[in-house]
C-alpha positions in Angstrom: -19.1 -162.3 -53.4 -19.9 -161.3 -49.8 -19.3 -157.4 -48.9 -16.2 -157.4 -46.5 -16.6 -154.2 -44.1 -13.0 -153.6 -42.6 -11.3 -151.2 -40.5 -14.4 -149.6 -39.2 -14.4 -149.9 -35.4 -11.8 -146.7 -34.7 -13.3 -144.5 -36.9 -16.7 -143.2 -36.3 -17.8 -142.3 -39.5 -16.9 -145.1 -41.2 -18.5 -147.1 -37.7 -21.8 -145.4 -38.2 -21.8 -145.8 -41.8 -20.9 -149.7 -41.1 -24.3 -150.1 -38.5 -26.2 -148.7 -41.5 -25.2 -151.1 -43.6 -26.0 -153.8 -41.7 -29.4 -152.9 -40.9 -30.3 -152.5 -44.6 -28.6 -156.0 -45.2 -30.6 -157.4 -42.7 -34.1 -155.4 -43.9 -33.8 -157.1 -47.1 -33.5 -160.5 -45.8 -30.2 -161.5 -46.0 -27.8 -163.0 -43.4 -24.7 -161.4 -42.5 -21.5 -162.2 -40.2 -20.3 -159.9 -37.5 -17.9 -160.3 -34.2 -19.8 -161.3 -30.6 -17.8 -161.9 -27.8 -16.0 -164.8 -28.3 -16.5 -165.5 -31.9 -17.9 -164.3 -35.2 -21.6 -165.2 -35.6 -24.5 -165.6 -37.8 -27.2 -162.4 -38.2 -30.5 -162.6 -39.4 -34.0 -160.6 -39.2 -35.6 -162.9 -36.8 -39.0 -162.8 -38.0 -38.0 -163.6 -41.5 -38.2 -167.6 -41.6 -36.2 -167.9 -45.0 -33.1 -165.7 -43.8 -33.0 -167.9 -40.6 -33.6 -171.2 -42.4 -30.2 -169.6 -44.4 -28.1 -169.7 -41.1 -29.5 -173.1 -40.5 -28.3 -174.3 -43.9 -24.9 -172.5 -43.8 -24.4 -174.5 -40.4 -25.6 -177.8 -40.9 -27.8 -177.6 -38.6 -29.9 -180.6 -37.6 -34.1 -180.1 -38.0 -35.9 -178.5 -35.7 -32.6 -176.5 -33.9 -33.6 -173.3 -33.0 -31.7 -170.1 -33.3 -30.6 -168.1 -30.3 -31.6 -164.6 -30.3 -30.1 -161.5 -29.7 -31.5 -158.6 -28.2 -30.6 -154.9 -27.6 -31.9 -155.5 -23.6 -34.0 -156.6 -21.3 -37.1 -154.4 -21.8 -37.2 -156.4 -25.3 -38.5 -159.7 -24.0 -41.7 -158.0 -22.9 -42.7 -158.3 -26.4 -41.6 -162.0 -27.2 -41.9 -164.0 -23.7 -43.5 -164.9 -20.9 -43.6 -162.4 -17.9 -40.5 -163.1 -15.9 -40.8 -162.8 -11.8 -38.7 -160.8 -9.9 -36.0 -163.2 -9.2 -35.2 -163.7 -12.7 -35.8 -159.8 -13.9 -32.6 -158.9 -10.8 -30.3 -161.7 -12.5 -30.8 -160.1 -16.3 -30.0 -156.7 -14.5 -26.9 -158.2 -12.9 -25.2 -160.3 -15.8 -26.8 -158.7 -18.9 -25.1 -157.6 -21.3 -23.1 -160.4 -21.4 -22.4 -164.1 -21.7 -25.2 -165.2 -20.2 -28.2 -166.6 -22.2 -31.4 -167.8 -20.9 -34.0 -170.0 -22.0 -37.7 -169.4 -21.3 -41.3 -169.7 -22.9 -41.6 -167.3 -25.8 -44.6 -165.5 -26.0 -47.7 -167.1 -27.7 -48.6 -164.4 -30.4 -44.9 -163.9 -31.8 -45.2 -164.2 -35.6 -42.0 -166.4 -35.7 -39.9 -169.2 -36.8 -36.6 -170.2 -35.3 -36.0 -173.3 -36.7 -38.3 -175.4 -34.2 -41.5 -174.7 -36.3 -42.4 -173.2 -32.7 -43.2 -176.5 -32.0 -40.6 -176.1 -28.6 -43.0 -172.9 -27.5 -39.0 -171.8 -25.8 -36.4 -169.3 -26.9 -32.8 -168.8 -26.1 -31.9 -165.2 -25.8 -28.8 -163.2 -24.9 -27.8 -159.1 -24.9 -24.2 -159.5 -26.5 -21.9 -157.1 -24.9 -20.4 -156.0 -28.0 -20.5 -152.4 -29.5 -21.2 -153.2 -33.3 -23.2 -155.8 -32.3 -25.2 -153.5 -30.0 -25.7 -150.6 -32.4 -27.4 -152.6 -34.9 -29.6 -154.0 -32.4 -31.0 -151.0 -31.7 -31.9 -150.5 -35.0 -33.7 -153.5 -36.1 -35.2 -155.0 -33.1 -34.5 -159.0 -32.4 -31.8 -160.7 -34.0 -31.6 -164.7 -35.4 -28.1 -165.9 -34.7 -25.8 -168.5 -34.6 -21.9 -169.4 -34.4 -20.2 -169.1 -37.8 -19.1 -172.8 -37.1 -20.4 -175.6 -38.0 -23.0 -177.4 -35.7 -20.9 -179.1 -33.0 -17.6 -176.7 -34.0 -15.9 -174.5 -31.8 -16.5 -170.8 -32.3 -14.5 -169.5 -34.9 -12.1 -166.3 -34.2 -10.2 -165.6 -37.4 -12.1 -165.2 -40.3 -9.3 -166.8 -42.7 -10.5 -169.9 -41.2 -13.5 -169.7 -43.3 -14.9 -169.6 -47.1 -17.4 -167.3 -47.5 -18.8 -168.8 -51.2 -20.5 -166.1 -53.2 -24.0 -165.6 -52.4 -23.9 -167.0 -48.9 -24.1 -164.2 -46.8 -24.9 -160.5 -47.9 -21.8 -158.6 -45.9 -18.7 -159.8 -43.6 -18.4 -157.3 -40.9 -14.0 -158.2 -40.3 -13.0 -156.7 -36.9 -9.7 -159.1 -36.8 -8.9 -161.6 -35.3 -10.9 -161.9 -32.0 -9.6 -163.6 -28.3 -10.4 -167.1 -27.4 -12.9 -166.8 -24.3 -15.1 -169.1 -22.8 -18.3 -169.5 -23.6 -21.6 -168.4 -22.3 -23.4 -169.7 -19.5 -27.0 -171.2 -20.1 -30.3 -170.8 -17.7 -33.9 -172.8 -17.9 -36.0 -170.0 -16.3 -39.5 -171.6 -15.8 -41.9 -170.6 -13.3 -40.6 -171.8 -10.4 -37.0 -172.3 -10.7 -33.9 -171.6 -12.4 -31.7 -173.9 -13.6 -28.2 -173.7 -14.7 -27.8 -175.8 -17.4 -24.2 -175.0 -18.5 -21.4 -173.4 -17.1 -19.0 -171.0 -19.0 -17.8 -167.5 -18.5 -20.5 -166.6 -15.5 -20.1 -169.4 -13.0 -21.8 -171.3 -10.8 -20.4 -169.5 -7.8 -21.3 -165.7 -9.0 -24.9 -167.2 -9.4 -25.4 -168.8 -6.2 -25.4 -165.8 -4.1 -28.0 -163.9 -5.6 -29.8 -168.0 -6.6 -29.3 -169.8 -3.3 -31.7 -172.0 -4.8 -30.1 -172.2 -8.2 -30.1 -176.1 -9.7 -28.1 -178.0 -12.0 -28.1 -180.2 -14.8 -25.2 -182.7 -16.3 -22.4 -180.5 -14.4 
């Protein structure tokens, strides 16, 4: 069966002892489930292709879906994506971490794949503004990850919702029952524009002042 970590958040022993745990979980290739914002998620190294082809299986994922990816912060995407231009570097500043993630061309030499067979040439990425969460990032670099839920599903707070079958994740990182929130917000950056593709917790009218020229899709 799965490793359930509980109770570790107060304590910061047993915290610091947890974030090591995960890391060698996720050095030796195997998925593992801890608490983001709004729901419990999917974690995987996200250079190794099997461990990410796991999450894709656990979900039911359709072929070629890509996993999002996490990172610790913005000074990461230097080293998996395209340059960015200033506009889009002072939006990262001003909602990162958070629930905003962006989608923009990934960088040509990354030794990666998502799901997509790189076939998209994009990645979706988000800095979670979560403690755990952000502890292990520092320590392992980019993350795979996905909602818990099945494709399509809403995010899943309480882990007694689920069945973790033996062998289908290395360790359950339980932090309780989390709040219902509202989901993240989703950007196109491209070259010459940025597009709000959907709306959730950062809204279209905190983005407009500092993107005047922001445009929309399907809202």
């Amino acid at each position: 069966m799965a490793e359930r970590i509980r109770s570790f958040t107060a304590d910061p022993v047993k915290f610091d002892e947890a974030v090591a745990l995960a890391v060698r979980y996720l050095n030796t290739g195997q998925v593992i489930i801890v608490a983001a914002e709004i729901g419990y998620v999917y974690l995987a190294d996200a250079f190794d292709a099997e461990a990410v082809k796991t999450i894709h299986i656990l979900r039911g994922d359709s072929a070629g879906v890509a996993a999002q990816v996490f990172i610790k912060n913005s000074g990461v995407l230097a080293g998996i994506a395209a340059p960015l231009t200033p506009l889009q570097n002072e939006v990262l500043a001003r909602f990162w971490p958070g629930l905003l993630s962006v989608t923009l061309k990934s960088q040509a030499g990354v030794n990666w794949n998502l799901g997509d067979e790189r076939r998209l040439g994009l990645i979706n990425v988000r800095v979670p503004n979560r403690e755990f969460l952000g502890k292990v990032l520092e320590k392992t670099g980019p993350l795979a990850t996905a909602s818990i839920a099945f494709a399509g599903k809403p995010a899943i707070t309480d882990l007694s919702e689920i069945i973790i079958r033996e062998g289908d994740v290395g360790a359950v990182f339980d932090e309780g029952v989390l709040e219902v929130g509202v989901p993240t917000t989703i950007l196109n950056f491209s070259e010459n524009e940025i597009t709000l593709m959907r709306e959730g917790a950062v809204t279209i009218s905190q983005l407009q002042p500092l993107i005047p020229s922001i445009s929309t899709v399907n809202l």
